[in-house]
Every structure is written in structure tokens, then in C-alpha cells.
C-alpha positions, 0 to 999 in steps of 0.5 A: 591052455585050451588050443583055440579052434582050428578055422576052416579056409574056405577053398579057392574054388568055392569062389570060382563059376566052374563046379567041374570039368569033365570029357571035355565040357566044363560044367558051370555051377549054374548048371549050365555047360561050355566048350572051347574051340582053340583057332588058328589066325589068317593074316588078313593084311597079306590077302589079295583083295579078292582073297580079302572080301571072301573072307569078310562074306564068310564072317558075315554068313557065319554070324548071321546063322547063328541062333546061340550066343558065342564068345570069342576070347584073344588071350595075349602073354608073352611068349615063352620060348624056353623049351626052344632055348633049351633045344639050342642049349643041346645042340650047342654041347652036342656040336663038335665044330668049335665056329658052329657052336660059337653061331649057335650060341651067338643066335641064342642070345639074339633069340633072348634078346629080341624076345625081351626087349621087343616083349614079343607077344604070343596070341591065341584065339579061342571061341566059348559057346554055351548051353543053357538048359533053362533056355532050351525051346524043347523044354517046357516052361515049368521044367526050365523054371525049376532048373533055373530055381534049382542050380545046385541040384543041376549041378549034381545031374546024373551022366545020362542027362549030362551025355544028352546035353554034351550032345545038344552042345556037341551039334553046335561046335560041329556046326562053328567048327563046320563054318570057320573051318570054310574060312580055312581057319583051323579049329581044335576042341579044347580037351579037358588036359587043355581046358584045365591048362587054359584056366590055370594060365588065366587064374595063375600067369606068373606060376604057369609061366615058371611051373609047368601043369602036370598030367591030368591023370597025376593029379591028385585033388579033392571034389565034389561030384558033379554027378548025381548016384 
């Protein structure tokens, strides 16, 4: 009997906007780029009044300089406190005192169940900005009509064009970086390790919160190029 033919499955990522990530910048597949700023938080309720006002002022001149649409994302899961779990689990074994090791285990539980049961959440703050080409003012019309006609040869650009373009995106997280740092908020650039953790913990919550992400480096996968020879 003939063996019936072998049907292709099409690739997870064929279903995703992202065609590729690289030095930092994930490139979309409609040629457009983005970039990622992790923020800390202030907690607003603890500030004086005076504290308060000069906060809201700076937000308010923070977003009245803008000239670029940003995105701010608050990403909550519960939080996962396993590695320190297991630090306490090491300290336990490792005490020689039988009552010290008898509190330590007693606060582990606690820990675990105060966890649980209040369902403690872990937040995080994160600002996307975006550039898009096709609406760059420095280009002419005919040039970011043919861009915007032509996504997939965007998508396959060559290094310099994308270096100039990670530089026009570069100049903007300067510059929100430049200003939430004055509301002494910390801001950290999402390398491309934490960009690839970021959305393997968005598309796969139940798998990341059980199988951490490797390396990087160790991966082995299958690409297109996003770089044109």
C-alpha cells in the first residue's frame, strides 16, 4: 500500500507579527521595529502631597513631548517564588542548630502558604515604542508608499538600513528613558535574552512558570533571515 503523503504543519511562528529579534529590537513582520523598556513602580499612596503633585506634573510634561505613540503594558502573574524556596530549603539542611532549623522550616511554610492562598500577584511595567518607517517625515511619499506596499521585502532589509533604523528607534528610548528617569523611576532596556523570555512568558504561562527558558546562545532553532545578503 502507498503511504499516504507526509502533510506539512504549518510553524507556530508563521501565526506570529514578530518575524525576528535581534541586538535588542524585535522586527515585526510588517517591517516595522519595536523596543521595550522594563519600569520599576513608585508607590504613589506613600508620598507626601508635595511629593504627589510633582509627580503628576512630570507625567503630564512627559506626555505632552511626545511625538510618537508609546504603549504602557502591566503584566500580572503570580508570583513565583521557588528559587527562594529553595535557598531556604539549603539553609535549612545546611543549620546545625536543631531550633534554627525548626524556624526555618516553620517560615518556609508560612512563606508558601501566604503565597497561595492570599494568591499574592507579582506586577511589572513595561513601555513599547515603535518605529515605523513608512511614517518617518524624512522620507518621501513614493518611498513610504513602496514600503508600506512591500512589507515582506522590508522584512528581509539589509544590516545598514536596519542599524539606521535601530538608531532613529534608539534616540526615542533615550529620550523616555531620559524622562521617566526624572520621575525617579528605574528604566531598563529589554535586551534580546529578555525579550525572548518576555513573550515565551506571555504565549506560554503555564510551560514558563514550570520550565524555565534557556540561553540564548544554546538554543537551537530554524529562521528566516531577516537580513537581506
Amino acid at each position: 500500500m502507498a503511504k499516504p503523503p507526509k502533510t506539512s504543519i504549518p510553524s507556530t511562528q508563521r501565526y506570529l507579527d514578530i518575524a525576528a529579534i535581534r541586538d535588542g529590537v524585535i522586527i515585526m513582520r510588517d517591517g516595522t521595529l519595536r523596543a521595550v523598556l522594563m519600569v520599576s513602580s513608585i508607590n504613589f499612596a506613600l508620598k507626601s502631597e508635595q511629593e504627589q503633585e510633582a509627580l503628576v506634573g512630570s507625567y503630564v510634561s512627559f506626555l505632552n513631548t511626545l511625538e510618537y505613540p508609546i504603549q504602557i503594558v502591566v503584566q500580572s502573574r503570580k508570583m513565583n517564588i521557588d528559587a527562594y524556596i529553595g535557598l531556604l530549603k539549603e539553609q535549612e539542611q545546611k543549620q546545625t542548630n536543631e531550633l534554627l532549623r525548626a524556624q526555618i522550616q516553620d517560615y518556609r511554610a508560612f512563606v508558601v502558604d501566604l503565597v497561595e492562598l492570599g494568591e499574592i500577584m507579582q506586577k511589572r511595567f513595561f513601555v513599547v515604542l515603535a518605529y515605523d518607517p513608512a511614517a518617518n517625515i524624512k522620507k518621501g511619499f513614493l518611498t513610504r508608499l513602496k514600503d508600506a506596499m512591500a512589507p515582506a521585502k522590508v522584512i528581509k532589509m539589509k544590516e545598514k538600513q536596519f542599524n539606521e533604523r535601530r538608531q532613529d528607534l534608539q534616540m526615542r528610548l533615550d529620550g523616555v528613558s531620559s524622562s521617566l528617569q526624572g520621575m525617579s523611576l528605574k528604566v531598563v532596556q529589554l535586551d534580546t535574552q529578555g525579550l525572548i523570555e518576555l513573550f515565551y512568558n506571555i504565549y506560554n504561562p503555564v510551560t514558563s512558570a514550570q520550565e524555565e527558558l534557556t540561553d540564548v546562545g544554546k538554543l537551537q532553532v530554524e529562521e528566516e533571515p531577516a537580513f537581506a545578503p
